[in-house]
DRENMILO-853673 format. One line per 2 residues: number of its first residue (from 1); their letters; for each residue x negated, y, z of N, C-alpha, C. Coordinates in nm, 3 decimals. Example, Ala and Ser with C-alpha at 12.3 -4.5 7.8 and 13.67 -1.06 7.14 Angstrom:
DRENMILO-853673
1 = as = -1.319 -0.569 0.780 -1.230 -0.450 0.780 -1.320 -0.330 0.780 | -1.285 -0.225 0.708 -1.367 -0.106 0.714 -1.290 0.003 0.787
END
This chain:
DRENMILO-853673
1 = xx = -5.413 2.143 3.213 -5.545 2.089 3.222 -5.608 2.122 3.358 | -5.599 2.230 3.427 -5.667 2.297 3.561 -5.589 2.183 3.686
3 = xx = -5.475 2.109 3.638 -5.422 2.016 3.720 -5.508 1.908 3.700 | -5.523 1.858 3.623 -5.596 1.756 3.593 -5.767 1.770 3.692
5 = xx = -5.821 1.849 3.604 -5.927 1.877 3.643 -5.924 1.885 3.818 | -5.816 1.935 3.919 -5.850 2.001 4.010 -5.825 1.832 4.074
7 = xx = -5.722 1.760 4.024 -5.726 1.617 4.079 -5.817 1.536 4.073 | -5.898 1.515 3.986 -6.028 1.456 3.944 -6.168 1.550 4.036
9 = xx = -6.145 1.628 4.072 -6.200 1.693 4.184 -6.225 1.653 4.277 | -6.086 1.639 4.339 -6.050 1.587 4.447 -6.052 1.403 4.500
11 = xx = -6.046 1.339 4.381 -6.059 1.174 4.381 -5.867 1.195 4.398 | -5.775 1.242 4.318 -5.626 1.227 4.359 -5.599 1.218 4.219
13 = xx = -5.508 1.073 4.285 -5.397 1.031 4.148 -5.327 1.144 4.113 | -5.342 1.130 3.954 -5.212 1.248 3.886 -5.144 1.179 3.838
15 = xx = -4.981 1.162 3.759 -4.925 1.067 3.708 -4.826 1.175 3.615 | -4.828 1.186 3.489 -4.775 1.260 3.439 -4.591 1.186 3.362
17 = xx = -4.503 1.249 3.384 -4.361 1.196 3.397 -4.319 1.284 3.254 | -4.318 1.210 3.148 -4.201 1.252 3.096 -4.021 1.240 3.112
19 = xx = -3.977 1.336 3.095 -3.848 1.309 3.163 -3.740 1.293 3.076 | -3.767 1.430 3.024 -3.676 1.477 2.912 -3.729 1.523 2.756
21 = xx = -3.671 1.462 2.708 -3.683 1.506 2.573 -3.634 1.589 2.484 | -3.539 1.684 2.509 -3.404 1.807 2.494 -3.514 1.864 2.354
23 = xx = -3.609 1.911 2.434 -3.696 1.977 2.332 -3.717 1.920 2.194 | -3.722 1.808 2.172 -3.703 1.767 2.038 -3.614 1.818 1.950
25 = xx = -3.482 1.845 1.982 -3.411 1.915 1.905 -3.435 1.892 1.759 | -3.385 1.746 1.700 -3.390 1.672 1.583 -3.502 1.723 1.540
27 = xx = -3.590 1.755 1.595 -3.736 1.746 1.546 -3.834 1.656 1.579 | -3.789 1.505 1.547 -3.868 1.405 1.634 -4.067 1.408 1.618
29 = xx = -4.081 1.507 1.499 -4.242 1.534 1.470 -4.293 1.617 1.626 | -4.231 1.671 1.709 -4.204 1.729 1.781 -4.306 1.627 1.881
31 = xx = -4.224 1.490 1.922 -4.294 1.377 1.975 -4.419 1.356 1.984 | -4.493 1.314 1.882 -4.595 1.349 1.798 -4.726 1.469 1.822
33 = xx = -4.660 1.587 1.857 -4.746 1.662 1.897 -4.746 1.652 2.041 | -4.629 1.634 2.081 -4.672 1.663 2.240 -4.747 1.532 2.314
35 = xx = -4.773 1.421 2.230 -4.853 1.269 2.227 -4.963 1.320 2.202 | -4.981 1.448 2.109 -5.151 1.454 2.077 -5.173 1.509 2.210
37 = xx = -5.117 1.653 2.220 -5.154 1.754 2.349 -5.191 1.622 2.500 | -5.051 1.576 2.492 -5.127 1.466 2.624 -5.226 1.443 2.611
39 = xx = -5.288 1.363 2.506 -5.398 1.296 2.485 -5.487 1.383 2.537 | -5.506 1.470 2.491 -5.637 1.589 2.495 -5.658 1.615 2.614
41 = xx = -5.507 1.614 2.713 -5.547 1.689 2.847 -5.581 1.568 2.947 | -5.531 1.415 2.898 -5.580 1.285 3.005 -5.741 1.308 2.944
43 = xx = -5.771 1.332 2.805 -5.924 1.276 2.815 -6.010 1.403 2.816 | -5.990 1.529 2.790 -6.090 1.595 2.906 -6.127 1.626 2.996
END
């Protein structure tokens, strides 16, 4: 979030890359949360 924030500071594009997904580890609910967490950190 302090990335976010410090770009929106600044007037600088952030572009966040998912790459890998390893971490799922047949836990596709896994997805899911890390879709909420994004959410939270593009909209505060």
């Amino acid at each position: 979030m302090a990335t976010r924030q410090a770009c929106e500071r600044k007037n600088c594009p952030l572009e966040y890359i998912l790459k890998d997904i390893s971490t799922v580890h047949y836990e596709p609910e896994r997805l899911f949360q890390w879709a909420r967490v994004a959410m939270e950190v593009a909209s505060a």
